[in-house]
PyMOL commands that place a pseudoatom at each C-alpha (Angstrom):
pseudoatom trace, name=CA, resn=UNK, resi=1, chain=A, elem=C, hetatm=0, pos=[0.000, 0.000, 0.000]
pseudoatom trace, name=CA, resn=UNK, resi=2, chain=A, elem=C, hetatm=0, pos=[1.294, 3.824, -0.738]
pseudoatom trace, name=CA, resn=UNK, resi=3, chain=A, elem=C, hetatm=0, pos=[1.403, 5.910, 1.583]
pseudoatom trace, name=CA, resn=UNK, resi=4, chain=A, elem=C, hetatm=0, pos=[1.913, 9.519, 1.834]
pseudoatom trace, name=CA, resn=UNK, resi=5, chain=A, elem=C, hetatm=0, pos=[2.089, 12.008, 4.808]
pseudoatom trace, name=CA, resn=UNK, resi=6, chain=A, elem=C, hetatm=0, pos=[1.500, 15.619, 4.447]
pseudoatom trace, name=CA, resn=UNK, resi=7, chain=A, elem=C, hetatm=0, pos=[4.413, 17.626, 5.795]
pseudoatom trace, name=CA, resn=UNK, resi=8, chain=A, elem=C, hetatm=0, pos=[3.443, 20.659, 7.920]
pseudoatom trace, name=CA, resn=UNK, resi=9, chain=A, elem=C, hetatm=0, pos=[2.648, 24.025, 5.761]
pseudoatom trace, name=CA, resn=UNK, resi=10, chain=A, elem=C, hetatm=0, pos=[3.494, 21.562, 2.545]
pseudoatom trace, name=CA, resn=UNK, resi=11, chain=A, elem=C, hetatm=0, pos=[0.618, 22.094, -0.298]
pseudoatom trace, name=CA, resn=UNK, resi=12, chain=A, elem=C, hetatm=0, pos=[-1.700, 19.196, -1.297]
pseudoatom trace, name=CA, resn=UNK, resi=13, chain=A, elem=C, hetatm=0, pos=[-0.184, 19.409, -5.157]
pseudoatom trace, name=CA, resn=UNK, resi=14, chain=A, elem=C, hetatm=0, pos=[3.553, 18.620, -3.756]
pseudoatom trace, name=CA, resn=UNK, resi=15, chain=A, elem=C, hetatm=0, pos=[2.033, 15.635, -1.920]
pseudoatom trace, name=CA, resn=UNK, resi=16, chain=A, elem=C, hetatm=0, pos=[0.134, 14.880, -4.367]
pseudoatom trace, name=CA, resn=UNK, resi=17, chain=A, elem=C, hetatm=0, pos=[3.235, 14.284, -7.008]
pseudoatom trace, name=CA, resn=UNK, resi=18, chain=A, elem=C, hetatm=0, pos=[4.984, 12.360, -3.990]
pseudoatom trace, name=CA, resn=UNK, resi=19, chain=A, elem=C, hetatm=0, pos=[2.170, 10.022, -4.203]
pseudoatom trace, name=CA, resn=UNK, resi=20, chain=A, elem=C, hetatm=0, pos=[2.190, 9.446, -7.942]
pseudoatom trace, name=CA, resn=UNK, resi=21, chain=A, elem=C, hetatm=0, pos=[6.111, 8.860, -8.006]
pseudoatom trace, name=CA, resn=UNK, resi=22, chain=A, elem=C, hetatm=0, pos=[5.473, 6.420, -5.619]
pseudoatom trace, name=CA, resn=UNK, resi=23, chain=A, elem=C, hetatm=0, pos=[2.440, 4.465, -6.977]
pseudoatom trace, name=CA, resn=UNK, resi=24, chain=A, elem=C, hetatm=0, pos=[4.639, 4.722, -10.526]
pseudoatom trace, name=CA, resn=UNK, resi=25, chain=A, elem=C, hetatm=0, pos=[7.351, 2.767, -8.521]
pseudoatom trace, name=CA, resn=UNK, resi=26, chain=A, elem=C, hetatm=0, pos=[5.232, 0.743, -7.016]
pseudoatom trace, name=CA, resn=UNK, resi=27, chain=A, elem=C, hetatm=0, pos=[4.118, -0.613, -10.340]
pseudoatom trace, name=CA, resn=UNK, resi=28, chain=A, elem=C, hetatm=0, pos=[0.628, -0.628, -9.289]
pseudoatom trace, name=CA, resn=UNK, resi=29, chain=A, elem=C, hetatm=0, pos=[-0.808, 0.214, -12.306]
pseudoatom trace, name=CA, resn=UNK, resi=30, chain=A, elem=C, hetatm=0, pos=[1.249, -2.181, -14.761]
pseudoatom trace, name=CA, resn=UNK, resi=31, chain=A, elem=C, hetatm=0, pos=[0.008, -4.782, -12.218]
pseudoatom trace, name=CA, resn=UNK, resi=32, chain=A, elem=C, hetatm=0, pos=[-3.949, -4.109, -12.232]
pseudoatom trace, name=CA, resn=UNK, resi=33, chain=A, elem=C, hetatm=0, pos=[-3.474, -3.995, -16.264]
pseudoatom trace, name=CA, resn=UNK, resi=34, chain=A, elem=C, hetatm=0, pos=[-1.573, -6.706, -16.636]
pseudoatom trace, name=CA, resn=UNK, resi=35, chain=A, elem=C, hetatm=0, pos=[-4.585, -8.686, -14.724]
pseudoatom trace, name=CA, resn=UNK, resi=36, chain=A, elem=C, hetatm=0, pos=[-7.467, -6.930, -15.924]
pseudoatom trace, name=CA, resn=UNK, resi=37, chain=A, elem=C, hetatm=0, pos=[-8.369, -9.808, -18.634]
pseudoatom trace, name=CA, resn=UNK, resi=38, chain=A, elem=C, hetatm=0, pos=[-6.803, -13.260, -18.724]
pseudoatom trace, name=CA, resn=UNK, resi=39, chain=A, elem=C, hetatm=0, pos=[-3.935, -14.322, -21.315]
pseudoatom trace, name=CA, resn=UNK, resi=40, chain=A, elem=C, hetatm=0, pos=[-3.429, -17.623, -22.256]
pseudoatom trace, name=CA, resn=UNK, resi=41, chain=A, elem=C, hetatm=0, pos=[0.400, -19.142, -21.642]
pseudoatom trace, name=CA, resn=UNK, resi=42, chain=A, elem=C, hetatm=0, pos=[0.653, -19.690, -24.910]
pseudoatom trace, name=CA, resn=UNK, resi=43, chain=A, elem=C, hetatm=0, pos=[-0.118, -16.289, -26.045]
pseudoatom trace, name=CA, resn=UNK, resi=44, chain=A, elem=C, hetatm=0, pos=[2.076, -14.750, -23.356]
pseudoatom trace, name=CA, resn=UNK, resi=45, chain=A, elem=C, hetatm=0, pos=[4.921, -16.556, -24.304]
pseudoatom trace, name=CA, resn=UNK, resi=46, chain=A, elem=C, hetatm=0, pos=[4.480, -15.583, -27.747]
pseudoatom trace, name=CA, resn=UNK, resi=47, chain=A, elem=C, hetatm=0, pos=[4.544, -12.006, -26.463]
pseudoatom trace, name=CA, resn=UNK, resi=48, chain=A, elem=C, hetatm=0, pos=[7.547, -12.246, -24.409]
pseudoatom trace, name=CA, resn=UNK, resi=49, chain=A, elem=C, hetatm=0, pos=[9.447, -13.601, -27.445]
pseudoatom trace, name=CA, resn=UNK, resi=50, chain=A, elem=C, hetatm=0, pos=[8.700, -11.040, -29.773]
pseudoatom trace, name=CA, resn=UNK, resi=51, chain=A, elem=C, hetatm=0, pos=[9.106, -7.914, -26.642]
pseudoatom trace, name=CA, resn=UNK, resi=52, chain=A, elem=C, hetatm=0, pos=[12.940, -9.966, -25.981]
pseudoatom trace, name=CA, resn=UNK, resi=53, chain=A, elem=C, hetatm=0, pos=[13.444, -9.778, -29.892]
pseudoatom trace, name=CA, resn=UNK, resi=54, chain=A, elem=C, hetatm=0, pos=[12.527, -6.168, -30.625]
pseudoatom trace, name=CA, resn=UNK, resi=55, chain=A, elem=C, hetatm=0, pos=[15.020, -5.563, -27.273]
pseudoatom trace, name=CA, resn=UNK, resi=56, chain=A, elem=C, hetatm=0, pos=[17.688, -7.650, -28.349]
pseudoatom trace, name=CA, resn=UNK, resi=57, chain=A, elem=C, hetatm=0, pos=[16.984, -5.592, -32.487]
pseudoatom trace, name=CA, resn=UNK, resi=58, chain=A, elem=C, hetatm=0, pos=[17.654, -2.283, -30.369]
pseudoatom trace, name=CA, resn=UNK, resi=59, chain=A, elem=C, hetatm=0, pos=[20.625, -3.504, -28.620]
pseudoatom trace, name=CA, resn=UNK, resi=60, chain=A, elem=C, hetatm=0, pos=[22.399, -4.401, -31.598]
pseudoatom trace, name=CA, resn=UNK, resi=61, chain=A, elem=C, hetatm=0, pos=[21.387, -0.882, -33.228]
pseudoatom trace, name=CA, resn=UNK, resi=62, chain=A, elem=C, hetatm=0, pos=[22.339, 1.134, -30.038]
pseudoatom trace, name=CA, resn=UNK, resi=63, chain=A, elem=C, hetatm=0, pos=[25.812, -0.860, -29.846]
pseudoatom trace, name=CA, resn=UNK, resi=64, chain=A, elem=C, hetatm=0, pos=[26.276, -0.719, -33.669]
pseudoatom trace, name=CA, resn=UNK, resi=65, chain=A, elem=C, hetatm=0, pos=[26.389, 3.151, -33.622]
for i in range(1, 65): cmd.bond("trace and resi %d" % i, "trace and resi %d" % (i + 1))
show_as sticks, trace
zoom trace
């Protein structure tokens, strides 16, 4: 769970970005999407092939350079 205290005289905004920063790190969000419908294994394998392909096709251009 996130949690963020307000610091005396500190506005709601400032706390309010504290809290975001923190939920991004959390990775709260990437979790509730990645379960918000199911995937079959054999589809998500499929994806994780072609996500470590297209990284491996970007580390061969960024080292190329």
């Amino acid at each position: 769970m996130v949690e963020v205290f307000l610091k005396k005289d500190e506005p709601l905004e400032r706390a309010l970005r504290r809290f975001k920063k923190k939920y991004e790190k959390a990775g709260i969000l990437k979790d509730i999407k990645r379960n918000s419908y199911y995937l079959k294994p054999s589809e998500a394998r499929r994806i994780k092939r072609s996500k470590a392909k297209r990284r491996m096709r970007r580390a061969t251009m960024l080292a190329s350079r």
